[in-house]
PDB file with SEQRES, HELIX, SHEET and CRYST1 records, atoms N, CA, C and O in Angstrom:
SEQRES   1 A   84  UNK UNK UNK UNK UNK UNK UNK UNK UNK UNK UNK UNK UNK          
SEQRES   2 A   84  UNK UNK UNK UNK UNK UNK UNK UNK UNK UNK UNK UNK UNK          
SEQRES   3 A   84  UNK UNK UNK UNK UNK UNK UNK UNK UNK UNK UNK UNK UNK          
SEQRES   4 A   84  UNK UNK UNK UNK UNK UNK UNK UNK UNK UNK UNK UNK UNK          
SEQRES   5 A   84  UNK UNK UNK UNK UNK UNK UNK UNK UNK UNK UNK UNK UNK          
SEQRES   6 A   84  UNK UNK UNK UNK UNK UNK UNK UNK UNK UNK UNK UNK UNK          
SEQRES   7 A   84  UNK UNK UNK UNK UNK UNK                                      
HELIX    1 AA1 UNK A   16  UNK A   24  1                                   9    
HELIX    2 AA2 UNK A   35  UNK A   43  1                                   9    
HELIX    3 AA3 UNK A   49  UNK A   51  5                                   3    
HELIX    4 AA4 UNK A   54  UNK A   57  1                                   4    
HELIX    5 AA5 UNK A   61  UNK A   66  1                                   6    
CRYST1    1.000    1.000    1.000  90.00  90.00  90.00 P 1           1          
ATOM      1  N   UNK A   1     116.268  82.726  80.879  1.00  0.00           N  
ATOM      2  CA  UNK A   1     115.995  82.910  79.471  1.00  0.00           C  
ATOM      3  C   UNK A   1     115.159  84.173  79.274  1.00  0.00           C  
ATOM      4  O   UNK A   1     114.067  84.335  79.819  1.00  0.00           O  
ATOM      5  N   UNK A   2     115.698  84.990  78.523  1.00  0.00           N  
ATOM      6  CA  UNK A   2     114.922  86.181  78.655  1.00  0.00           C  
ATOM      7  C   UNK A   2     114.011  85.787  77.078  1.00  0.00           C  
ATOM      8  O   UNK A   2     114.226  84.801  76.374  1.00  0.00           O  
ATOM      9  N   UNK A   3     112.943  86.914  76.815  1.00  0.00           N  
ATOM     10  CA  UNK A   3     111.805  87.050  76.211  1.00  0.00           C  
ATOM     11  C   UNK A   3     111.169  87.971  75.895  1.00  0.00           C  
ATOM     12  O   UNK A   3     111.181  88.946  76.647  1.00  0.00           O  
ATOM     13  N   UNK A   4     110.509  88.004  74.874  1.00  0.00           N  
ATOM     14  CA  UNK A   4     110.091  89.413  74.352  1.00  0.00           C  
ATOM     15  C   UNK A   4     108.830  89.751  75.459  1.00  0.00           C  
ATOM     16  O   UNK A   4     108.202  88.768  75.852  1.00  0.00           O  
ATOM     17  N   UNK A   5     108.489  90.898  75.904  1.00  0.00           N  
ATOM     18  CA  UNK A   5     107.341  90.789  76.397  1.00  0.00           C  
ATOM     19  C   UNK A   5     106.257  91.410  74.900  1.00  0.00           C  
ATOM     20  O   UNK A   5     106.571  92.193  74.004  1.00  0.00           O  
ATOM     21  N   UNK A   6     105.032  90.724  75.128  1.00  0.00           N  
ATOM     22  CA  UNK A   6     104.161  90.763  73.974  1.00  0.00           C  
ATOM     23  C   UNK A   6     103.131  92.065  74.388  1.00  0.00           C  
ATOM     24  O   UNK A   6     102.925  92.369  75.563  1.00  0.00           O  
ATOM     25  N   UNK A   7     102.687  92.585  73.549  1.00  0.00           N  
ATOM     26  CA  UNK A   7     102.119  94.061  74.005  1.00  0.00           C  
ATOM     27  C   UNK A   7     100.394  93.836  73.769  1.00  0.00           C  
ATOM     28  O   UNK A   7     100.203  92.784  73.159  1.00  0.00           O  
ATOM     29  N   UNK A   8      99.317  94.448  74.051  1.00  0.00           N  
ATOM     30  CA  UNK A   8      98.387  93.931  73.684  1.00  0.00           C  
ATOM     31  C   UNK A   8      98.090  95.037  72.005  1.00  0.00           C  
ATOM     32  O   UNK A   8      98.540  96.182  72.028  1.00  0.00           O  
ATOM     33  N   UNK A   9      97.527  94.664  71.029  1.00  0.00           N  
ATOM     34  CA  UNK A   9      97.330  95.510  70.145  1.00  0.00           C  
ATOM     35  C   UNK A   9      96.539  96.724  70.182  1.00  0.00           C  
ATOM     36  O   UNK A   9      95.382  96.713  70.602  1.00  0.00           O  
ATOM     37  N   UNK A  10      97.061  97.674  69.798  1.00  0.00           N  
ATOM     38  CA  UNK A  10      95.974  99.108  70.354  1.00  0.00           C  
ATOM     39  C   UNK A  10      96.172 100.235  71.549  1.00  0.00           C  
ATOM     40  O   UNK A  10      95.786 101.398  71.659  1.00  0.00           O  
ATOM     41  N   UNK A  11      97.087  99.206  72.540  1.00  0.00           N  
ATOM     42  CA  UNK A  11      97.068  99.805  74.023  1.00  0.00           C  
ATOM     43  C   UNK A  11      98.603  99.567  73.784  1.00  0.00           C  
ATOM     44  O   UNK A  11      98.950  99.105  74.871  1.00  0.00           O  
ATOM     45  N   UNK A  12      99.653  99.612  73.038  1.00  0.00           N  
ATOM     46  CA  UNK A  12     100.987  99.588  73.139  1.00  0.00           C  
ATOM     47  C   UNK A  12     101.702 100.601  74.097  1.00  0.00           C  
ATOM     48  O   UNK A  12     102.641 100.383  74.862  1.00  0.00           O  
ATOM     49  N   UNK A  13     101.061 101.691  73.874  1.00  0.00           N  
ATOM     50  CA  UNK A  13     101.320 103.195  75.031  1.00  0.00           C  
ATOM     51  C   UNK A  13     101.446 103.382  76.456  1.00  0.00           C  
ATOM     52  O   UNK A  13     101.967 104.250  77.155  1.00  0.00           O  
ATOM     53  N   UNK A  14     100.615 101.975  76.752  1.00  0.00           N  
ATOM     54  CA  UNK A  14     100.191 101.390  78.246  1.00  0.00           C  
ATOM     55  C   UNK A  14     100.942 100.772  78.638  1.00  0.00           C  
ATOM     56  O   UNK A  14     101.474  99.893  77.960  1.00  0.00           O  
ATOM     57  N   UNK A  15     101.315 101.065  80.136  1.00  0.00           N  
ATOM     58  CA  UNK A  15     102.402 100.059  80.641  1.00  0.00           C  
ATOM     59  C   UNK A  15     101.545  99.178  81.383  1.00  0.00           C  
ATOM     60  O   UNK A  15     100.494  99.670  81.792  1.00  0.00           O  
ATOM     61  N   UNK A  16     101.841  97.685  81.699  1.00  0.00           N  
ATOM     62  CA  UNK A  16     101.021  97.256  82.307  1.00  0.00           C  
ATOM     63  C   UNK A  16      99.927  97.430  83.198  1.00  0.00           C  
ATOM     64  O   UNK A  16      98.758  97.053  83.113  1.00  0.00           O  
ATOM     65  N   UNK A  17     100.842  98.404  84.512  1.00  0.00           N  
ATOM     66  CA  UNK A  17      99.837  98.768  85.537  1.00  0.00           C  
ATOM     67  C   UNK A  17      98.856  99.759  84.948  1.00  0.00           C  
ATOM     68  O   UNK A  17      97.703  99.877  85.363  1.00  0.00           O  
ATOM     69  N   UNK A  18      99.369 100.454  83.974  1.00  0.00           N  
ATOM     70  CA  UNK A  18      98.054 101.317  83.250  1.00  0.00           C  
ATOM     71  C   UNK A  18      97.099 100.320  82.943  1.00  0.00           C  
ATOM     72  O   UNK A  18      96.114 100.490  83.662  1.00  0.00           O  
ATOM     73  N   UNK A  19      96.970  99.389  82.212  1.00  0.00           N  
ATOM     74  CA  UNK A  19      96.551  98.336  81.236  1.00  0.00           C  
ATOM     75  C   UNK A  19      95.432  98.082  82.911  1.00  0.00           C  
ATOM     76  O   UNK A  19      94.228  98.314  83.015  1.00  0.00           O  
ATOM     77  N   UNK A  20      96.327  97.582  83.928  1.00  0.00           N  
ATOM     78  CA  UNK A  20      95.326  97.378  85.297  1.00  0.00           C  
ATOM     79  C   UNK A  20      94.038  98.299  85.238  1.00  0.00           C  
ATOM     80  O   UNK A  20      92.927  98.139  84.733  1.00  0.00           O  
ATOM     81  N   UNK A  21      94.748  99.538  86.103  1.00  0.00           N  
ATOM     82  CA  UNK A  21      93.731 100.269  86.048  1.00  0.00           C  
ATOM     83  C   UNK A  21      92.603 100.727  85.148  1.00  0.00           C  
ATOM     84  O   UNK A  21      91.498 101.101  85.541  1.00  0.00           O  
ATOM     85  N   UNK A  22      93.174 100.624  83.412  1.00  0.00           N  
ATOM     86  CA  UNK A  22      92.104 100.877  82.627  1.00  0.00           C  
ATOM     87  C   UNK A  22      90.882 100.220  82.683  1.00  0.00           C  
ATOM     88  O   UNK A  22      89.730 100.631  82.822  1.00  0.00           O  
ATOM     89  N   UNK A  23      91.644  98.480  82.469  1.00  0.00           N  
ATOM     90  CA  UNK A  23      90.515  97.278  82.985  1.00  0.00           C  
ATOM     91  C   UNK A  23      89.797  97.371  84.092  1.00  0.00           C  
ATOM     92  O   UNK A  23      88.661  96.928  83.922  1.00  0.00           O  
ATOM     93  N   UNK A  24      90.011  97.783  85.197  1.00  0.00           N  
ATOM     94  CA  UNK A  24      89.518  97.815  86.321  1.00  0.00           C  
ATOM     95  C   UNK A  24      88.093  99.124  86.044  1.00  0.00           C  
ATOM     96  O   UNK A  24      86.867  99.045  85.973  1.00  0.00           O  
ATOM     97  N   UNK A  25      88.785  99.892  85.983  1.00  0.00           N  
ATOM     98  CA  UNK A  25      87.596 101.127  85.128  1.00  0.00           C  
ATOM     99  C   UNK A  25      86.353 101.055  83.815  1.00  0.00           C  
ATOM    100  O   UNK A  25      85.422 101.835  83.613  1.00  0.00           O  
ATOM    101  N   UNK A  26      86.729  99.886  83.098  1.00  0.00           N  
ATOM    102  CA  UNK A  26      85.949  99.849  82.128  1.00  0.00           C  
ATOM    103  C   UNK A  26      84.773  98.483  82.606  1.00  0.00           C  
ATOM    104  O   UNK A  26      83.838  98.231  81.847  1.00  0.00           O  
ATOM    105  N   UNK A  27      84.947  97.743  83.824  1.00  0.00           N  
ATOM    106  CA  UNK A  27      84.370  96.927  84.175  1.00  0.00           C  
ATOM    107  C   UNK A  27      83.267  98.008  84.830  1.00  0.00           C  
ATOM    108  O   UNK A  27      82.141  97.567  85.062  1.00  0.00           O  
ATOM    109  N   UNK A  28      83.527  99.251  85.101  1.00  0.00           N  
ATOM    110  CA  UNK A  28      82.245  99.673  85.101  1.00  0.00           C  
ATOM    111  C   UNK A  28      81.368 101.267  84.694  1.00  0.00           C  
ATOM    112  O   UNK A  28      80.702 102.205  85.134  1.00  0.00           O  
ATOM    113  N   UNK A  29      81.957 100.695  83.600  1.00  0.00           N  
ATOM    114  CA  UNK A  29      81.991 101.814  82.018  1.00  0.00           C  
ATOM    115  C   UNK A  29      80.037 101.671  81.932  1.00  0.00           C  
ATOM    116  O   UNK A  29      79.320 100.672  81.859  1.00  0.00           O  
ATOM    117  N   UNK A  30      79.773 102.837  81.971  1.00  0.00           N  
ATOM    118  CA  UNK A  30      78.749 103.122  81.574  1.00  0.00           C  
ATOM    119  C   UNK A  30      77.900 104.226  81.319  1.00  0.00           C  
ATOM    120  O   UNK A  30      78.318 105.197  81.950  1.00  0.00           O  
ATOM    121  N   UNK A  31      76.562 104.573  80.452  1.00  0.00           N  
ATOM    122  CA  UNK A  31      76.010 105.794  80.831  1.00  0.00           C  
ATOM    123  C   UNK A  31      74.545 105.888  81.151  1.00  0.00           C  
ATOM    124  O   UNK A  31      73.575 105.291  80.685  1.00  0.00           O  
ATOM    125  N   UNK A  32      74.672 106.884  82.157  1.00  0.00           N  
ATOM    126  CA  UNK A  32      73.226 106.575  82.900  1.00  0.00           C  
ATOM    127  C   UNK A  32      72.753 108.452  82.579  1.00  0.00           C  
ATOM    128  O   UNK A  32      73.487 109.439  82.629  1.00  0.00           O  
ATOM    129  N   UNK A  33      71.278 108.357  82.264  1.00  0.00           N  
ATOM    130  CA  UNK A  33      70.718 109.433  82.268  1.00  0.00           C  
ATOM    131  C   UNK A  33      70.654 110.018  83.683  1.00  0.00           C  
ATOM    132  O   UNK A  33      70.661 109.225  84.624  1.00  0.00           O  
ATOM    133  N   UNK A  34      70.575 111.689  83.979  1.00  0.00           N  
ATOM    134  CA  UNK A  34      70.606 112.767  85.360  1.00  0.00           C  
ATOM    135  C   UNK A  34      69.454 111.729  85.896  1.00  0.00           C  
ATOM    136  O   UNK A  34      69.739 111.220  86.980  1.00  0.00           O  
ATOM    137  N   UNK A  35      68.048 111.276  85.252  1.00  0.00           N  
ATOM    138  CA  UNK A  35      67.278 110.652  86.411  1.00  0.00           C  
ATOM    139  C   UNK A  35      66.960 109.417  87.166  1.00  0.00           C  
ATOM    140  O   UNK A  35      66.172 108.981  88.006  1.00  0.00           O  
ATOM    141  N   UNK A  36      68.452 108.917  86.094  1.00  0.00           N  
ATOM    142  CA  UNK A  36      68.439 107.900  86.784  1.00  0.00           C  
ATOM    143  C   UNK A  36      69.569 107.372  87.489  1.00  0.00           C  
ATOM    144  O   UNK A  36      69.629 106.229  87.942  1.00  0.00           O  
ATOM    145  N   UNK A  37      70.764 108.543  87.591  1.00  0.00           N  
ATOM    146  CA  UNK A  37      71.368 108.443  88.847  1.00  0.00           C  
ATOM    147  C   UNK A  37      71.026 109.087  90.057  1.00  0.00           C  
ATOM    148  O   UNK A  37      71.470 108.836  91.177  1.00  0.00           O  
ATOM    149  N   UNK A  38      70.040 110.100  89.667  1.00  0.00           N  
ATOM    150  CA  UNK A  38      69.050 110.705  90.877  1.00  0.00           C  
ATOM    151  C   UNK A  38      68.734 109.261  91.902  1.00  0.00           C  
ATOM    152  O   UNK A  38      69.001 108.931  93.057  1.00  0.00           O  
ATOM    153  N   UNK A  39      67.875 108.540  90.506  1.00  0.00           N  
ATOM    154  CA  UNK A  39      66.848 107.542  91.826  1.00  0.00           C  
ATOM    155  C   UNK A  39      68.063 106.568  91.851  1.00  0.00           C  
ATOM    156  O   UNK A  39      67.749 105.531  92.435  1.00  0.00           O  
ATOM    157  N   UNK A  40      69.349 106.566  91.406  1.00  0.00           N  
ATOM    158  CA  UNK A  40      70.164 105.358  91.674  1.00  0.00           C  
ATOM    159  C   UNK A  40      70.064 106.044  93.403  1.00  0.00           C  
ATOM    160  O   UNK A  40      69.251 105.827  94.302  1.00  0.00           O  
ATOM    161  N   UNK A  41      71.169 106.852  93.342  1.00  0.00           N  
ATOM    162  CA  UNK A  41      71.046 107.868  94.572  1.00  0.00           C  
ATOM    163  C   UNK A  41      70.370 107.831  95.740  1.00  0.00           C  
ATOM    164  O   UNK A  41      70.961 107.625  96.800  1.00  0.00           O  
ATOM    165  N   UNK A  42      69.094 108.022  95.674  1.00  0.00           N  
ATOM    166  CA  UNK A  42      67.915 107.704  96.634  1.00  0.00           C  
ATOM    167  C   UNK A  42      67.694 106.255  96.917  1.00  0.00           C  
ATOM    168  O   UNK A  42      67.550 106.053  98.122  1.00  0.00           O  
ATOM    169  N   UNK A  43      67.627 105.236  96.207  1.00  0.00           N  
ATOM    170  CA  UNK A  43      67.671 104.171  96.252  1.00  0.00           C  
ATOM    171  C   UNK A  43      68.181 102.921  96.430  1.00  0.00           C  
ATOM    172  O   UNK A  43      67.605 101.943  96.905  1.00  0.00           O  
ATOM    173  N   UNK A  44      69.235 103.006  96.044  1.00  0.00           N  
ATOM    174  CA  UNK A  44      70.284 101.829  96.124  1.00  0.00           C  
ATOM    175  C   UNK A  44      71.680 102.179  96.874  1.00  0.00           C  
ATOM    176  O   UNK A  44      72.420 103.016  96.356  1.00  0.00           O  
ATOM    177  N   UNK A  45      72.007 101.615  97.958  1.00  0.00           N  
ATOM    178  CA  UNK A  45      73.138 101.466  98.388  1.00  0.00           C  
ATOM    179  C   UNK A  45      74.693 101.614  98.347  1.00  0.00           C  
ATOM    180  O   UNK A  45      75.612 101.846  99.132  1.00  0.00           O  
ATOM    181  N   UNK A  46      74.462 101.301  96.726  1.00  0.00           N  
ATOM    182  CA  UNK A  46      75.947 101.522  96.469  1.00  0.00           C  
ATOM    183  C   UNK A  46      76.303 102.737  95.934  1.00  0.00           C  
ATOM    184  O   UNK A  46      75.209 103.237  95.669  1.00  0.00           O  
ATOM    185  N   UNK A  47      77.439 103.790  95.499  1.00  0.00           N  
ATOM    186  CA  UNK A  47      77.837 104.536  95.029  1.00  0.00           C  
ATOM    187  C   UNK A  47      77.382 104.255  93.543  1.00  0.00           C  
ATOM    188  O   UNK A  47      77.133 103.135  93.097  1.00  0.00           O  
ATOM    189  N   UNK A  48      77.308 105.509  92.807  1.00  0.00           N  
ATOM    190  CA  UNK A  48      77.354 105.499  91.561  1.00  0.00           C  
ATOM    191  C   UNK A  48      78.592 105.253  90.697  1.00  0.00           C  
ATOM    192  O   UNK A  48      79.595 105.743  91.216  1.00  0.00           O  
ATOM    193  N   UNK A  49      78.818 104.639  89.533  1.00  0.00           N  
ATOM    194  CA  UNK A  49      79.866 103.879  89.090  1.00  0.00           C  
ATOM    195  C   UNK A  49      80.804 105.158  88.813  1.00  0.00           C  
ATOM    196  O   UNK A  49      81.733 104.952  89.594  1.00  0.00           O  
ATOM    197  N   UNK A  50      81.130 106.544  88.041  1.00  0.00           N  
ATOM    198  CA  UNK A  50      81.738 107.058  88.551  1.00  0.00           C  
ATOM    199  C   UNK A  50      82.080 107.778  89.680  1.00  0.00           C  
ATOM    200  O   UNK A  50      82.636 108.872  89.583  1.00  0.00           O  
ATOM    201  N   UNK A  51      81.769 107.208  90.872  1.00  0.00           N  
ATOM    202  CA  UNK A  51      82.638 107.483  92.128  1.00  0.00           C  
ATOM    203  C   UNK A  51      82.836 106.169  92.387  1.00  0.00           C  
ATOM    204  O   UNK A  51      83.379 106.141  93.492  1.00  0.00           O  
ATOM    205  N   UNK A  52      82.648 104.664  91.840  1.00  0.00           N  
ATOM    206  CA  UNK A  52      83.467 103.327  92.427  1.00  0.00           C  
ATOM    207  C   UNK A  52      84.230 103.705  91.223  1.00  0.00           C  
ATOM    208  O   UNK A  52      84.547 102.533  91.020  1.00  0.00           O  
ATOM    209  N   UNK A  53      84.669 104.187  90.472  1.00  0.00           N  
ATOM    210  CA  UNK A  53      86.353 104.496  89.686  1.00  0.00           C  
ATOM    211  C   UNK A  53      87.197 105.293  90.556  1.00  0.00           C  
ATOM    212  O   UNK A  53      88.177 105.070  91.267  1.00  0.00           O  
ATOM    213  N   UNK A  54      86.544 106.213  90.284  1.00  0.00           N  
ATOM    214  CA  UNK A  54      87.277 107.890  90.686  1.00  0.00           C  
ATOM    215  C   UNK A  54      87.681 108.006  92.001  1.00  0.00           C  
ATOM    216  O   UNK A  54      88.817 108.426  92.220  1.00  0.00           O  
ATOM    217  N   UNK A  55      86.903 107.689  92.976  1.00  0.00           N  
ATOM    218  CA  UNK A  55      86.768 107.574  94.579  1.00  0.00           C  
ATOM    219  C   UNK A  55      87.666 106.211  94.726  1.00  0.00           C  
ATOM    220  O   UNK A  55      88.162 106.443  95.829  1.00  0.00           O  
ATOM    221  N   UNK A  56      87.971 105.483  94.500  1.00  0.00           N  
ATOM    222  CA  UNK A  56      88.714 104.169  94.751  1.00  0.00           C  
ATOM    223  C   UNK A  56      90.284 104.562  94.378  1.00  0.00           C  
ATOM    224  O   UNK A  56      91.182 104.820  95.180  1.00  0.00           O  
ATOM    225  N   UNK A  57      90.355 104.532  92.924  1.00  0.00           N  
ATOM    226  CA  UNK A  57      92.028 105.150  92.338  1.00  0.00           C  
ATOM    227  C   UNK A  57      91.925 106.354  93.104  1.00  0.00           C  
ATOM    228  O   UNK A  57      92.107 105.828  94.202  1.00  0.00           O  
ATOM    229  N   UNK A  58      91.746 107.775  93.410  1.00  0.00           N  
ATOM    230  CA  UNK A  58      92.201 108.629  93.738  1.00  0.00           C  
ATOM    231  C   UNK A  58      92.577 108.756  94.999  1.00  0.00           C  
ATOM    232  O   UNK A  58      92.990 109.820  95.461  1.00  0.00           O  
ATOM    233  N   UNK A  59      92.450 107.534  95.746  1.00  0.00           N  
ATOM    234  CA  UNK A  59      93.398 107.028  97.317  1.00  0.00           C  
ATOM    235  C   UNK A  59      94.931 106.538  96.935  1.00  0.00           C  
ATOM    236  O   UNK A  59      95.912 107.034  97.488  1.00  0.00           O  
ATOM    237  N   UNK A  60      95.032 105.424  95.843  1.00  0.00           N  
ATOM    238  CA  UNK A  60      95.765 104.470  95.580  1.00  0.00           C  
ATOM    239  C   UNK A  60      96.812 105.544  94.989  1.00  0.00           C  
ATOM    240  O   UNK A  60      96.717 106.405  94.114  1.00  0.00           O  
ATOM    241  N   UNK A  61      97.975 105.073  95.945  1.00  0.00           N  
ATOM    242  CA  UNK A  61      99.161 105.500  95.337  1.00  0.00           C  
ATOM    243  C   UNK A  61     100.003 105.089  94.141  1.00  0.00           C  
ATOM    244  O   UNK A  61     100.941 105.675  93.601  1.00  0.00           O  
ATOM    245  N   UNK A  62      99.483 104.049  93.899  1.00  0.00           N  
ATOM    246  CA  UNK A  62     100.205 102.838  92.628  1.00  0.00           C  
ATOM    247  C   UNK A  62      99.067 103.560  91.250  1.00  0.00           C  
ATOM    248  O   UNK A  62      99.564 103.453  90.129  1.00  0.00           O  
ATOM    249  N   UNK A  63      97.629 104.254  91.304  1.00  0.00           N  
ATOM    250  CA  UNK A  63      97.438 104.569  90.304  1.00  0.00           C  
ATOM    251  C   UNK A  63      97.999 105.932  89.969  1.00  0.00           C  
ATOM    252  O   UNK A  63      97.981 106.261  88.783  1.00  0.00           O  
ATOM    253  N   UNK A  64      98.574 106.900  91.008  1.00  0.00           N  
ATOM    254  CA  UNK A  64      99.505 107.727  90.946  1.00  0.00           C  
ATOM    255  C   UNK A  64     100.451 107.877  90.260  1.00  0.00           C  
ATOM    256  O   UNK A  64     100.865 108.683  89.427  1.00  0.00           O  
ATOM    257  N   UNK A  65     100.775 106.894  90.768  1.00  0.00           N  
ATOM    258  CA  UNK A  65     102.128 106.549  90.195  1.00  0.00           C  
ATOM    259  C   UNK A  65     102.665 105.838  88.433  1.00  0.00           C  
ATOM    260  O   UNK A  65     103.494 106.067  87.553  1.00  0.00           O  
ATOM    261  N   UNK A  66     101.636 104.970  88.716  1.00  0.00           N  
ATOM    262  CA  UNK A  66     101.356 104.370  87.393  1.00  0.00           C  
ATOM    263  C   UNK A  66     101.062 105.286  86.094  1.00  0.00           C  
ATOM    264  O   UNK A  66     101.616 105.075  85.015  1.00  0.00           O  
ATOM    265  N   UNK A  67      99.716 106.788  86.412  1.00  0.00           N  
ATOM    266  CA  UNK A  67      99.715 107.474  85.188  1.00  0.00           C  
ATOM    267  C   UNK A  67     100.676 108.974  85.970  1.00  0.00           C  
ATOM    268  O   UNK A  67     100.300 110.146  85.987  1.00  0.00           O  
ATOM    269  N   UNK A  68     101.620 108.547  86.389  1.00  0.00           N  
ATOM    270  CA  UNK A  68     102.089 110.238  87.171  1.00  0.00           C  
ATOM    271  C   UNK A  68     101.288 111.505  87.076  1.00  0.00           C  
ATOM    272  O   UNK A  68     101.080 112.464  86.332  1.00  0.00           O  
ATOM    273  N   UNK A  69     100.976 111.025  88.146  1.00  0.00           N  
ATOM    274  CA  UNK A  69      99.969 112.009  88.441  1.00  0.00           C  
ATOM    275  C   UNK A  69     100.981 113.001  89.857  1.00  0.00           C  
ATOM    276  O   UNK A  69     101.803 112.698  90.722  1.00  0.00           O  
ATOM    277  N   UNK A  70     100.393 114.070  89.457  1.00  0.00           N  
ATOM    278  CA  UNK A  70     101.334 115.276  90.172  1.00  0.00           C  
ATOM    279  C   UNK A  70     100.630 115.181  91.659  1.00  0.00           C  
ATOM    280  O   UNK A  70      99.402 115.199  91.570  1.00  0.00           O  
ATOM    281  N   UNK A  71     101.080 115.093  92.869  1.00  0.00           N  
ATOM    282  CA  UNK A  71     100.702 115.143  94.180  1.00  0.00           C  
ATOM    283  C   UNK A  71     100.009 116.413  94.055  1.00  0.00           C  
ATOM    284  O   UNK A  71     100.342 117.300  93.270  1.00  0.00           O  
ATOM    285  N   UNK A  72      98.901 116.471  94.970  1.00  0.00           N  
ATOM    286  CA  UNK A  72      98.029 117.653  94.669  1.00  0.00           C  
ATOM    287  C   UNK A  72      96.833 117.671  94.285  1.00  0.00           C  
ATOM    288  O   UNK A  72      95.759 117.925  94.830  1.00  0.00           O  
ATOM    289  N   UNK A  73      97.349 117.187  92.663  1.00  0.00           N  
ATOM    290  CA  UNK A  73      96.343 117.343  91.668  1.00  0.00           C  
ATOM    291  C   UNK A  73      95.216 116.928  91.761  1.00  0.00           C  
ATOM    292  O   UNK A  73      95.044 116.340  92.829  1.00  0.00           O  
ATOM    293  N   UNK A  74      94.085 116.975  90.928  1.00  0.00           N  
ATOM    294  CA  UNK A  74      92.540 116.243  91.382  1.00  0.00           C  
ATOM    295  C   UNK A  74      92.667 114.416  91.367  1.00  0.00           C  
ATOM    296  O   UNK A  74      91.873 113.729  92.009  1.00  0.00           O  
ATOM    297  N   UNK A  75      93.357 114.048  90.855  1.00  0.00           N  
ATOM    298  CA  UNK A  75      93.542 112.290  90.862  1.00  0.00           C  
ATOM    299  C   UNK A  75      94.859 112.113  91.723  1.00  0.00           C  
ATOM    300  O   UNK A  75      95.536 111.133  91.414  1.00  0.00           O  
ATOM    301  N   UNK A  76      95.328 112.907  92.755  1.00  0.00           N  
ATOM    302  CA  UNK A  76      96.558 112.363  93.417  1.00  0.00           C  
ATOM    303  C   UNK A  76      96.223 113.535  94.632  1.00  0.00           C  
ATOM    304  O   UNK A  76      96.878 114.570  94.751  1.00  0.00           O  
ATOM    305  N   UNK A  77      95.240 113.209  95.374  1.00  0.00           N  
ATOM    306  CA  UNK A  77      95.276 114.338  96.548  1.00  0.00           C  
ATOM    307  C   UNK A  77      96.511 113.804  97.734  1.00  0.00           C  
ATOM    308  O   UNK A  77      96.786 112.638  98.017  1.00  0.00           O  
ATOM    309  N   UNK A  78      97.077 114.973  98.255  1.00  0.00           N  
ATOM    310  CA  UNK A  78      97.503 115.038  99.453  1.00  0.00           C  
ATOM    311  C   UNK A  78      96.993 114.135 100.508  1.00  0.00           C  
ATOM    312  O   UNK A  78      97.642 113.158 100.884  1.00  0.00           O  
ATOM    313  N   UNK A  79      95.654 114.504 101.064  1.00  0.00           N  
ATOM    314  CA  UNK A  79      95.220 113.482 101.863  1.00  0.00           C  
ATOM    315  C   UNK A  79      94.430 112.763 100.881  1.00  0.00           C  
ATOM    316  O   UNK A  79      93.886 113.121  99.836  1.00  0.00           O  
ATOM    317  N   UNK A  80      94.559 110.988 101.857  1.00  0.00           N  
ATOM    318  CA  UNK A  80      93.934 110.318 101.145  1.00  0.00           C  
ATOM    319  C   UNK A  80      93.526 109.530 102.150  1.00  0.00           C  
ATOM    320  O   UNK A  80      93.996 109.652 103.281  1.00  0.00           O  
ATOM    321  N   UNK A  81      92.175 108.220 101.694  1.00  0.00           N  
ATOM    322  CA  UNK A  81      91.370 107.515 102.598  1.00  0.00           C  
ATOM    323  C   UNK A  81      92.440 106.275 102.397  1.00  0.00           C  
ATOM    324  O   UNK A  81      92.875 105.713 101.393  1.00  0.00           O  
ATOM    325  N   UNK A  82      92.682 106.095 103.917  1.00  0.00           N  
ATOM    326  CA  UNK A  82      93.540 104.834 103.960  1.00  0.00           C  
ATOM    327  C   UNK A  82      92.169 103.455 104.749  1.00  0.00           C  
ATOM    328  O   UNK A  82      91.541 103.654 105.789  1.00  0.00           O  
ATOM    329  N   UNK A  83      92.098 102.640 104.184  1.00  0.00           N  
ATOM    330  CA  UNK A  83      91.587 101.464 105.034  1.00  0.00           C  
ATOM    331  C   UNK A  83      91.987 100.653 105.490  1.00  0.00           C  
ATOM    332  O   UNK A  83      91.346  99.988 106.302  1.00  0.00           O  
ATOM    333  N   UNK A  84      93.058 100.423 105.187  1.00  0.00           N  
ATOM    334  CA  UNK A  84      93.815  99.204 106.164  1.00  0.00           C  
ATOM    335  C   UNK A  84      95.509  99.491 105.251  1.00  0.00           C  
ATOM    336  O   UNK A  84      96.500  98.833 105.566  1.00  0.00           O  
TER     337      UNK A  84                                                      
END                                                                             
């Protein structure tokens, strides 16, 4: 039985896997003042939230692919970090 697929309102432009990645990115949407990603930096362990976006998708071939992104380019490098 086929079916309409239902679109979300606003994001109609988005194909699903876009719709992924956007969500995935806005879970860690934020803005931090220069001094206080300085002492994030010095201090805490984890990466700063734009490099857990940017640094994560710009391995993934499916977010490549998903916004076609040109091989090369700054969001689709040639080499990329594979982990498993």
């Amino acid at each position: 039985m086929g079916h309409e697929e239902k679109r979300l309102p606003g994001l109609e432009q988005y194909t699903n896997d876009q719709i992924f990645f956007l969500s995935y990115a806005q879970t860690w949407c934020g803005i931090s003042k220069p001094e206080a990603t300085i002492r994030q930096v010095l201090t805490d362990p984890h990466a700063p939230v734009q490099f857990r976006v940017d640094g994560v998708v710009v391995n993934q071939p499916e977010f490549a692919e998903a916004f076609h992104c040109k091989l090369g380019s700054p969001m689709n490098p040639v080499k990329k970090c594979v982990v498993w």
